[in-house]
PALOVO-319414 format. One record per residue (C-alpha): residue number from 1; residue in three letters; x, y, z. Coordinates in steps of 0.1 Angstrom, whole numbers. Layout:
BEGIN
pos NUM	code ALA	east X	north Y	up Z
...
END
This chain:
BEGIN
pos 1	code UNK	east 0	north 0	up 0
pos 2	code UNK	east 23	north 28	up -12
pos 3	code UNK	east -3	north 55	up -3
pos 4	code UNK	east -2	north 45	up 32
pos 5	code UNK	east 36	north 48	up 31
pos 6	code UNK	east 35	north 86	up 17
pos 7	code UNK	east 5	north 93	up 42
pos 8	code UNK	east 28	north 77	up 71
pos 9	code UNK	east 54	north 101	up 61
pos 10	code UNK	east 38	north 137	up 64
pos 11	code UNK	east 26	north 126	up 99
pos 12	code UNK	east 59	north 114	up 106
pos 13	code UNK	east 73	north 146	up 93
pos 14	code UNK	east 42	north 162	up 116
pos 15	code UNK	east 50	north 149	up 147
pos 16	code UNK	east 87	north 152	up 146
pos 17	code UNK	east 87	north 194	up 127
pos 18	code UNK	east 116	north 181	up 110
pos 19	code UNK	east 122	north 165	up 79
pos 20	code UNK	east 155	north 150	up 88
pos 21	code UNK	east 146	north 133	up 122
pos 22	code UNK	east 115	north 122	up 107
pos 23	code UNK	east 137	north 99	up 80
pos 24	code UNK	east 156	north 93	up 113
pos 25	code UNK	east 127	north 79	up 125
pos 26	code UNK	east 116	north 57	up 96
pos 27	code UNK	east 149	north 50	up 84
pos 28	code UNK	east 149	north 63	up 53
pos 29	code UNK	east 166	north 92	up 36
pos 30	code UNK	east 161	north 131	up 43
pos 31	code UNK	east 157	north 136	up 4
pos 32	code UNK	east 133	north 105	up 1
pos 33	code UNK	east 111	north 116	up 21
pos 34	code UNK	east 109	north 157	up 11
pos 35	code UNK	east 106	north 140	up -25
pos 36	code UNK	east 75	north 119	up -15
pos 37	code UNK	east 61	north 148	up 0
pos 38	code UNK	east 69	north 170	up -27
pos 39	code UNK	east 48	north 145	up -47
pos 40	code UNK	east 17	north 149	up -27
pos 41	code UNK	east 17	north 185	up -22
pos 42	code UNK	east 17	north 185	up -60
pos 43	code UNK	east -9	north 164	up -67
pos 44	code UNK	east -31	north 183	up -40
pos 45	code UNK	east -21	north 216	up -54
pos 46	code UNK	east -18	north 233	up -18
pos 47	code UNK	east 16	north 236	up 7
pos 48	code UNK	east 13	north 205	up 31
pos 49	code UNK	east 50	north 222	up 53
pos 50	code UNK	east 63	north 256	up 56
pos 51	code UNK	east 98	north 250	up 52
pos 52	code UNK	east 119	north 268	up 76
pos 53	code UNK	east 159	north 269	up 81
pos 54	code UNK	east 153	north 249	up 116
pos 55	code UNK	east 125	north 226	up 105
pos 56	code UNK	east 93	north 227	up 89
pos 57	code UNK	east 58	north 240	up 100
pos 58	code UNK	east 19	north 228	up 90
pos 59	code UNK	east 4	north 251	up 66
pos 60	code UNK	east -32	north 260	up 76
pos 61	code UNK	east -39	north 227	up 46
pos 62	code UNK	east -14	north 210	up 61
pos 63	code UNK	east -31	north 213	up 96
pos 64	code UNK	east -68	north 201	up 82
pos 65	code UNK	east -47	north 170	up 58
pos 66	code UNK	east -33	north 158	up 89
pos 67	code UNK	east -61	north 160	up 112
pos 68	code UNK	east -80	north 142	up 85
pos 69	code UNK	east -55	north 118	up 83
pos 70	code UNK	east -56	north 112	up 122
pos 71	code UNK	east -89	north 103	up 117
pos 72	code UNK	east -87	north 80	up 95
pos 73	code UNK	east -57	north 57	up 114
pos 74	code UNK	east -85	north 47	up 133
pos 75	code UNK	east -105	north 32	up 103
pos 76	code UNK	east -75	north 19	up 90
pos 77	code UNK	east -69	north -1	up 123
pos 78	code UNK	east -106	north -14	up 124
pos 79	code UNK	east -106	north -26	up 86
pos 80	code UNK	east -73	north -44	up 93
pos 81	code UNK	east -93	north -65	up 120
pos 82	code UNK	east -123	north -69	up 101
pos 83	code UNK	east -98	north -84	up 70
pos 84	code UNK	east -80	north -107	up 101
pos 85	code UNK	east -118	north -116	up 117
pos 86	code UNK	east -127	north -127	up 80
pos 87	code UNK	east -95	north -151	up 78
pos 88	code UNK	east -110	north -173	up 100
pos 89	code UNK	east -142	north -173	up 83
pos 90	code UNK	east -128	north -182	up 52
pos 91	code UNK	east -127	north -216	up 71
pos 92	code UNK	east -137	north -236	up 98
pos 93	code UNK	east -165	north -255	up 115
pos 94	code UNK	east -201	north -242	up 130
pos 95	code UNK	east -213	north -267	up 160
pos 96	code UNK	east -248	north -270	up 166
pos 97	code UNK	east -272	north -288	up 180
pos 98	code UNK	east -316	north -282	up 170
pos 99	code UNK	east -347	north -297	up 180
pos 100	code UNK	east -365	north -314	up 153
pos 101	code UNK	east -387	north -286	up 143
pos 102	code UNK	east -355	north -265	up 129
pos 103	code UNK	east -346	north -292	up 111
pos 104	code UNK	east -370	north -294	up 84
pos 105	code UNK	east -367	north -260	up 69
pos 106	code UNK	east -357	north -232	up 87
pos 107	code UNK	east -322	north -244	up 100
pos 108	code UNK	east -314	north -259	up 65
pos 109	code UNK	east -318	north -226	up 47
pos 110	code UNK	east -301	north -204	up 69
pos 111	code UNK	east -272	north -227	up 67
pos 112	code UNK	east -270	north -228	up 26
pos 113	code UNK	east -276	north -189	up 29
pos 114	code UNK	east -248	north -183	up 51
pos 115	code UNK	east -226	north -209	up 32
pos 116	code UNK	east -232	north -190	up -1
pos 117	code UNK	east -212	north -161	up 15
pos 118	code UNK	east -190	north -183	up 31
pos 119	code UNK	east -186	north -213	up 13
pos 120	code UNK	east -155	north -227	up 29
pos 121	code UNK	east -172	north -230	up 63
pos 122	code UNK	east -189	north -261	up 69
pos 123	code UNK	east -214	north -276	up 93
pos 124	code UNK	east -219	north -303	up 120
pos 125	code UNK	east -256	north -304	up 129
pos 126	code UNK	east -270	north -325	up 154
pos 127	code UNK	east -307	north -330	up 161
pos 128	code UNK	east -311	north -336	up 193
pos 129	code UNK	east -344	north -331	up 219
pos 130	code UNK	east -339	north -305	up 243
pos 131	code UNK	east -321	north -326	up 275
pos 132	code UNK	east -297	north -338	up 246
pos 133	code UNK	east -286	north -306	up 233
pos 134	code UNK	east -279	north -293	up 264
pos 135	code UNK	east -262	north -324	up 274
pos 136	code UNK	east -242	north -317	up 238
pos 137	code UNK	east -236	north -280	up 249
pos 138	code UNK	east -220	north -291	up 283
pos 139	code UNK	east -201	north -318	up 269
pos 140	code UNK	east -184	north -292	up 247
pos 141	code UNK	east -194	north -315	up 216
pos 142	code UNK	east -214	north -286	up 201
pos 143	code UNK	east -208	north -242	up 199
pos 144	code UNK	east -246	north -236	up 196
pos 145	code UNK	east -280	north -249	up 205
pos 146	code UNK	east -311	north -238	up 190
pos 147	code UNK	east -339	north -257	up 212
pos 148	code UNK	east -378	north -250	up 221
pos 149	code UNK	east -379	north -251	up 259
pos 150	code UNK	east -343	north -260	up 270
pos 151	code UNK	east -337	north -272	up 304
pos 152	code UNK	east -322	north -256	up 327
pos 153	code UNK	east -282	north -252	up 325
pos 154	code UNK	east -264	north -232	up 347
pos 155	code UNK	east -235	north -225	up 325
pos 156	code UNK	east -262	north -217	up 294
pos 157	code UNK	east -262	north -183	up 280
pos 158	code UNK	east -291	north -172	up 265
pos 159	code UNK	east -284	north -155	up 228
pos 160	code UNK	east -323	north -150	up 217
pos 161	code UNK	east -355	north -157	up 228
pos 162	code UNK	east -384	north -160	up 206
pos 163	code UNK	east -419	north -169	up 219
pos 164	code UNK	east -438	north -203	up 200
pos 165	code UNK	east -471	north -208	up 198
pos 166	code UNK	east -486	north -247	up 194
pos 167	code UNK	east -505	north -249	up 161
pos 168	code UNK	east -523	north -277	up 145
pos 169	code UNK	east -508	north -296	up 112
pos 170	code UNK	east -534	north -309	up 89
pos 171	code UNK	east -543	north -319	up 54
pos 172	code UNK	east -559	north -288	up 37
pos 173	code UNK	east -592	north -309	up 27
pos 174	code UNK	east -597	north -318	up 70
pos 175	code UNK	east -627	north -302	up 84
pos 176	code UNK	east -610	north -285	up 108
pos 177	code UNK	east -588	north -266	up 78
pos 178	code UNK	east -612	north -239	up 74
pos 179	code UNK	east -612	north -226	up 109
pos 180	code UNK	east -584	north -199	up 116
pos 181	code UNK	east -582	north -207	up 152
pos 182	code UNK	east -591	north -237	up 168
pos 183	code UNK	east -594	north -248	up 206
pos 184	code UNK	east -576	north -280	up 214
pos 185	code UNK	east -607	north -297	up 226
pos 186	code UNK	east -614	north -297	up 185
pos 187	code UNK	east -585	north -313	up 178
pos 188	code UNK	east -600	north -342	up 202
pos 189	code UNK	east -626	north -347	up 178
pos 190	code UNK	east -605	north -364	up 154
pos 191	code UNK	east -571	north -386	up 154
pos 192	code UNK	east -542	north -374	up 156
pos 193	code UNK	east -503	north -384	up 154
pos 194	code UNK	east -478	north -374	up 185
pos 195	code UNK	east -444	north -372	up 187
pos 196	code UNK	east -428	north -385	up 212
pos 197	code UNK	east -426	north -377	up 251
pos 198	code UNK	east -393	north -369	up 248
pos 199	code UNK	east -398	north -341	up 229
pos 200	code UNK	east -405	north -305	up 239
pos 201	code UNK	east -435	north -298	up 217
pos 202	code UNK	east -452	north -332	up 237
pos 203	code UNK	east -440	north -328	up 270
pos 204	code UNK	east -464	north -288	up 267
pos 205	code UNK	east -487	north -309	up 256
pos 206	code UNK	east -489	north -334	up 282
pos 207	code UNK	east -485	north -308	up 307
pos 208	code UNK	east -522	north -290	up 292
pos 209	code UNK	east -537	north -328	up 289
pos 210	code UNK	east -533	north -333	up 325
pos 211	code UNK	east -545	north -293	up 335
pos 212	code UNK	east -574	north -296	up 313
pos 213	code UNK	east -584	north -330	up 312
pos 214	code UNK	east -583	north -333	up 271
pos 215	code UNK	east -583	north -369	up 259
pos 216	code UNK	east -570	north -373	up 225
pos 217	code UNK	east -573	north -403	up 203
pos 218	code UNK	east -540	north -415	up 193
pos 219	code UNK	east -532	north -430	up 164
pos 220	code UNK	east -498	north -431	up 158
pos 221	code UNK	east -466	north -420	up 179
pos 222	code UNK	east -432	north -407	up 165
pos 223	code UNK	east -397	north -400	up 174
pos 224	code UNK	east -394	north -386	up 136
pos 225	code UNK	east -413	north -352	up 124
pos 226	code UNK	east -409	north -363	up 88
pos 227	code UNK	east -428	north -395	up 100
pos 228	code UNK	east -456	north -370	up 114
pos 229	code UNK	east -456	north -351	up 87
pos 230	code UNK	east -459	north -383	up 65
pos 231	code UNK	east -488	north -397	up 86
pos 232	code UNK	east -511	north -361	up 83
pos 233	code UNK	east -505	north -360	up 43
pos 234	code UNK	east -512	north -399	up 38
pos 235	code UNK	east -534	north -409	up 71
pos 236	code UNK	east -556	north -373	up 72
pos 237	code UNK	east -542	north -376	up 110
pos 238	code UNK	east -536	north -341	up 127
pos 239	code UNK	east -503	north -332	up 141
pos 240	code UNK	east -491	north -304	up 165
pos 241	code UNK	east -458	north -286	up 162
pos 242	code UNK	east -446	north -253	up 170
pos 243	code UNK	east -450	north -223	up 145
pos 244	code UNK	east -416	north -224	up 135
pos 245	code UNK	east -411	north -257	up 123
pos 246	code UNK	east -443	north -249	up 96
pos 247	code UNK	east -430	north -218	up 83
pos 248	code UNK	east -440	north -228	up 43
pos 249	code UNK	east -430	north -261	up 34
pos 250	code UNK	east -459	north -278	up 44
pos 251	code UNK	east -476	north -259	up 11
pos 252	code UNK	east -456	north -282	up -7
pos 253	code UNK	east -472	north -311	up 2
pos 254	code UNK	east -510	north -297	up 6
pos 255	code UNK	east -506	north -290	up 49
pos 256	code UNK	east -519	north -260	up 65
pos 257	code UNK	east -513	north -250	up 99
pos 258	code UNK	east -540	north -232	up 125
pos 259	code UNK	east -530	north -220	up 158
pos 260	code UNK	east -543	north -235	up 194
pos 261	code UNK	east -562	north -208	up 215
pos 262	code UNK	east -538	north -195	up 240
pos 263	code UNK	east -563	north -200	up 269
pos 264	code UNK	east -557	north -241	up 259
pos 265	code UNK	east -519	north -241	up 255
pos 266	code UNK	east -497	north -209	up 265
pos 267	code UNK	east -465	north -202	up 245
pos 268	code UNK	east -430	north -213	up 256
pos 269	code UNK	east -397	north -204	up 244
pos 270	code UNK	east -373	north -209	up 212
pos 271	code UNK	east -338	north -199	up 228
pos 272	code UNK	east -307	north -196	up 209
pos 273	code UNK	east -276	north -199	up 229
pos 274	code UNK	east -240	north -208	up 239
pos 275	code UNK	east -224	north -220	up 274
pos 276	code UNK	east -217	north -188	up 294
pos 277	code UNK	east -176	north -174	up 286
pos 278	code UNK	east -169	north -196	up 260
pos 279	code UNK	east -148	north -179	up 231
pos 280	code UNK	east -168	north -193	up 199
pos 281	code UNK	east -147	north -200	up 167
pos 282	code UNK	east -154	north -168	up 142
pos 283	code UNK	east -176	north -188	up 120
pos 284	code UNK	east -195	north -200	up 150
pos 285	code UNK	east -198	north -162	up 162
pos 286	code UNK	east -207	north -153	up 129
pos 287	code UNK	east -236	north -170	up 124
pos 288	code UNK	east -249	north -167	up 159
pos 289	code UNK	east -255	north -134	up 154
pos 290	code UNK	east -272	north -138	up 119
pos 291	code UNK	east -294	north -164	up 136
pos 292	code UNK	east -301	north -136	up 162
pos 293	code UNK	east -311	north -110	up 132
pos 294	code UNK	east -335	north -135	up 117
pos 295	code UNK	east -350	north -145	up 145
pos 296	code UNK	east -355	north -106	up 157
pos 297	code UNK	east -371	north -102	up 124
pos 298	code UNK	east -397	north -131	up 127
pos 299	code UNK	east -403	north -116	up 166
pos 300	code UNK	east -411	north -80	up 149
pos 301	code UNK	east -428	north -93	up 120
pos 302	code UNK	east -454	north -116	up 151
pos 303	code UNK	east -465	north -86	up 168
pos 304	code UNK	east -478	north -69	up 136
pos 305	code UNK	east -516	north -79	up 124
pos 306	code UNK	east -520	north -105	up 96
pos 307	code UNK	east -484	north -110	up 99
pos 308	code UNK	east -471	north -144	up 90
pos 309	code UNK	east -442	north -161	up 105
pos 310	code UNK	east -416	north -158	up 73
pos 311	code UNK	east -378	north -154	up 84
pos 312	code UNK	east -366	north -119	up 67
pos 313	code UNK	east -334	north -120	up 53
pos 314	code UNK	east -303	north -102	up 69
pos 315	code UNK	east -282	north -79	up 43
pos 316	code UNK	east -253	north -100	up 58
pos 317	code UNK	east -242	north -125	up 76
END
């Protein structure tokens, strides 16, 4: 970066009100660096030094060159971190660890979005239910989890929070279909298909079964949501999951999605997070804080009317 060298030298020169002990300084010659200068004042067409038999002096555009070049040492400095932070996302590996519900759709995407800027940087996801994440996230096997209701960790640092609602997964032809909202004592009309107890989404709904005394007619039990989501397109069985996990490809296969009443099944928590004081790899920083943006965005986007629950974009990474 020649410029830098030349800019380097009038604040040398600056500093030191002599042209000779500023070559001193950068050990070069005298006449090297009044030549250099020379150059610049030139090109500017003003008088950087008022050249005096004992030294040299800041013209009044010497004064404002230098304060703006002051300025911008800072900038410098900051771009040069930036350009070392993005060496080590050029490679590396991103840790992390999702309940089933990300895995269909929205953790897929935001991966292959983030990898289109950062192509060298690759993935090790792990879909886990929410004790095994955090077991994951102590064990130091993962850098992230991204779980609906985590259990408690001390050691967990929340990222982001983001409030789920339970909704209802059915075909678009089911009776049901047509209603916007639906009360879960609807839902007990007809069969349905359950993950299993180990999983967040079942363990909220358990907890409301007992409360409220709901009995559902069970037809088939899962550990897999693409099982589910199988047995509601081919059985006409209705599903529950939370809103983020039916974000829009279930329009691909003919599903809709209607939210549960509130008064039968409150909202619990999406969390993002890492253990508390660990330094995360650059990549694995990185795409935290994207995560964070997104999911910010889909929490804005909820609280407006007739809003639905689409991720928006971040300009960057």
């Amino acid at each position: 970066m020649k410029h830098l060298r030349i800019l380097r030298y009038v604040d040398e020169v600056a500093r030191a009100g002599s042209i000779r002990k500023a070559a001193d300084h950068l050990n070069v010659t005298a006449s090297a660096v009044n030549r250099r200068i020379m150059d610049l004042e030139d090109e500017l067409g003003a008088a950087l030094f008022e050249r005096r038999p004992r030294g040299v002096r800041l013209t009044s555009a010497g004064e404002l060159f230098v304060h703006y070049l002051r300025e911008q040492e800072g900038n410098v400095e900051r771009m040069k971190s930036q350009v070392e932070d993005l060496k080590g996302l050029r490679r590396g590996t991103v840790r992390i660890a999702c309940s089933q519900a990300l895995a269909l759709e929205f953790l897929p995407r935001e991966i292959a979005d983030f990898r289109r800027r950062y192509p060298n940087v690759s993935f090790e996801v792990k879909v886990f239910d929410h004790e095994q994440a955090m077991v994951a996230l102590a064990a130091y096997d993962v850098d992230l989890v991204l779980v609906f209701r985590p259990p408690y960790l001390a050691s967990f640092q929340p990222l982001m929070t983001l409030e789920q609602r339970l909704v209802a997964v059915m075909r678009s032809d089911h009776p049901l279909s047509r209603r916007r909202h639906l009360r879960l004592r609807d839902c007990a009309a007809y069969p349905v298909a359950l993950a299993e107890r180990s999983i967040g989404g079942r363990q909220l709904l358990e907890e409301i079964i007992t409360r409220t005394g709901v009995s559902f007619q069970i037809a088939a039990e899962s550990n897999s949501f693409e099982m589910l989501r199988g047995l509601v397109t081919y059985a006409g069985l209705i599903s529950f999951q939370i809103r983020i996990g039916t974000l829009s490809r279930g329009r691909k296969y003919g599903l809709v999605a209607r939210d549960i009443d509130d008064r039968d099944v409150p909202r619990a928590n999406l969390v993002l997070g890492q253990l508390r004081a660990r330094n995360l790899s650059v990549p694995a920083a990185v795409f935290a804080e994207r995560l964070t943006r997104v999911l910010e965005g889909m929490r804005t986007d909820a609280g407006r009317p007739g809003a639905t629950l689409s991720p928006r974009r971040p300009k960057s990474a």
